[in-house]
N, C-alpha and C positions, 0 to 999 in steps of 0.2 A: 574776093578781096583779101590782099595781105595782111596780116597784123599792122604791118607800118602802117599803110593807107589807111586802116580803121584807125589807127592815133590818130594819120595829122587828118581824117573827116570829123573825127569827133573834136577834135583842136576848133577845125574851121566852124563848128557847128556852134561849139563854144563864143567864138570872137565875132560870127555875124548876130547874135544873140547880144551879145552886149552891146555891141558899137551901133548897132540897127541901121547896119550899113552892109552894102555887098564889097564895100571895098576895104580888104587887107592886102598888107604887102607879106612877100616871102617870108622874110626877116622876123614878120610881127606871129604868122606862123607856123616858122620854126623853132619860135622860143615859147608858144603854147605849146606845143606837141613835144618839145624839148626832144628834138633830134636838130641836126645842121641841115643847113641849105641845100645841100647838096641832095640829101634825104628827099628832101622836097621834090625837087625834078627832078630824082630817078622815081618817084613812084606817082607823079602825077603826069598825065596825058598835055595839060595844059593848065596853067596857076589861071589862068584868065577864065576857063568854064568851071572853076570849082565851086563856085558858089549853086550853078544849077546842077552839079555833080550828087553835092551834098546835100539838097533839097529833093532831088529825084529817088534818091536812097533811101533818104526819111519816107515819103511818102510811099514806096514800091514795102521798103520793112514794115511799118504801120499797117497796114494793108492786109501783107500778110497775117499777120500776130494777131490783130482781132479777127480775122474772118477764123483764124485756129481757134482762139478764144471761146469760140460758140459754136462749136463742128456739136451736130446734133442737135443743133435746136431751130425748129422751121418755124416759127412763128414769129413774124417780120418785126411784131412790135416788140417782142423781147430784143431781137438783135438789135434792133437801133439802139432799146435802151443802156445796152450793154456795151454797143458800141461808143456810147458819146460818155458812160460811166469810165468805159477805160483809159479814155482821152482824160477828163480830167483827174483822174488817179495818177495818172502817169504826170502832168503837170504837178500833181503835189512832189513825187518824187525824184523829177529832174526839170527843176527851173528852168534852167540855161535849155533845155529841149521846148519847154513851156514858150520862151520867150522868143524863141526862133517861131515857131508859129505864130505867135499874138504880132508879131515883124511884117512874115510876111507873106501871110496865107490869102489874101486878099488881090495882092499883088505878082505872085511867081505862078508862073502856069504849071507846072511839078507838083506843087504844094496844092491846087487849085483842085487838083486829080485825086486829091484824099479823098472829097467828098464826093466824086462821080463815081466813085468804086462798088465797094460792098452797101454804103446809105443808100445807092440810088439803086440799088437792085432791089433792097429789100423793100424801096418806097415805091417800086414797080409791083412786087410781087403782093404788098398789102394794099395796092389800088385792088391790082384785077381781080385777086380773092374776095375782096369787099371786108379787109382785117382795116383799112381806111374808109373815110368817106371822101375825101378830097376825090379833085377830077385826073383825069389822066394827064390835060393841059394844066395842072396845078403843079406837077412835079416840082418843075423846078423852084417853085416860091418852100413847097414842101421841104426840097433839101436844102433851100437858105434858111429854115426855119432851124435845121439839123446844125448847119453851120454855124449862124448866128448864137444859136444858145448855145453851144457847145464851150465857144471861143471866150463869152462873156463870161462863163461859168470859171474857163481858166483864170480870165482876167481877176477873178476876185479872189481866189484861192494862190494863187500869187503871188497880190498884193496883197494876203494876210486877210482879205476881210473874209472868209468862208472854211470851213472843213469840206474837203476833196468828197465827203460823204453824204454832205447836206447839198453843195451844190451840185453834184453831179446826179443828186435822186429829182430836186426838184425840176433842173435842167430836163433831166429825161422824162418825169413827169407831163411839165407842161408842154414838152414838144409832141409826145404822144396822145395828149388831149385836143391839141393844136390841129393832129393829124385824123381828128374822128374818134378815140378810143373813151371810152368809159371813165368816168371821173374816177372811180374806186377800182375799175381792173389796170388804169395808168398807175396809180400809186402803189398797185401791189406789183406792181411788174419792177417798178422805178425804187421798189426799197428791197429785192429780191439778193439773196446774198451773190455776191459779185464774181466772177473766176478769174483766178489769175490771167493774165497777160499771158498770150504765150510765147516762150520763146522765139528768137528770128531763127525763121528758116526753119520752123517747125514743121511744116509740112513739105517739107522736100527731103 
């Protein structure tokens, strides 16, 4: 992706985050991204699929950067916790990215593929190991468990009622208690100091 198209993605990424709508005009995203119109349709394929353009990116970069995040560590219940601590870390530090997902993660099939990624591998690999007790036919209640808390935890950190610190321990706390693990080895896992994010595209 060019420099320009990272502007006007990050523009559009911007303006569906606040308006919690999928629909902007050219106009209204070329004076976020502060380039001309014209900018626009040389670097987009189509103004009408940018919105799933810009969702598909999120989720395929996200994806990447935690699963880099945790290279070297196999133990399924750490990564989830680590995983859904990054998420909302990353919400304390870019709202307008926070707010694109709390929009419409529920809703975009793009966005919907965050959580069948690296959570549902590692909620496969902590069934058949027995690092879970839930059943194999639980999975998927398992990873709306992952989802659900996850999403809530942003929502509060957000809207100012939480530290990114406290709700993203308990978050991962309770959903790994949720998923079979130990009262006092969830919370040491869930208070375990955090690693950076890793850069996109770190592993390529």
């Amino acid at each position: 992706m060019s420099a320009a198209q990272r502007r006007i993605h990050d523009a559009a990424l911007r303006l569906f985050a606040a308006k919690g709508s999928t629909d902007i005009s050219v106009s209204e995203l070329a004076a976020a991204a502060g380039v001309a119109r014209g900018t626009i349709y040389n670097n987009l394929e189509s103004p009408e699929r940018l919105f799933r353009q810009v969702a598909a990116q999120l989720a395929e970069d996200m994806d990447e950067r935690v699963a880099a995040s945790y290279v070297g560590i196999d133990d399924p219940a750490e990564r989830i916790a680590i995983g859904m601590r990054l998420y909302i870390r990353r919400a304390h530090e870019e709202p307008h990215w926070a707010r694109f997902l709390l929009n419409f993660s529920y809703t975009n099939d793009a966005l919907r593929k965050l959580w069948g990624g690296p959570p549902m591998r590692d909620l496969m690999q902590g069934v058949e190991s027995g690092r879970f007790t839930i059943q194999s036919d639980q999975l998927l209640s398992g990873l709306g468990a992952i989802t659900g808390m996850t999403l809530s935890a942003i929502m509060g950190v957000v809207d100012g009622l939480r530290t990114w610190r406290d709700a993203g321990a308990d978050a991962a706390e309770l959903t790994l208690r949720a998923l079979g693990v130990a009262a006092d080895d969830a919370r040491q896992i869930a208070t375990r100091e955090l690693p950076a994010l890793a850069d996109a595209h770190a592993g390529t």
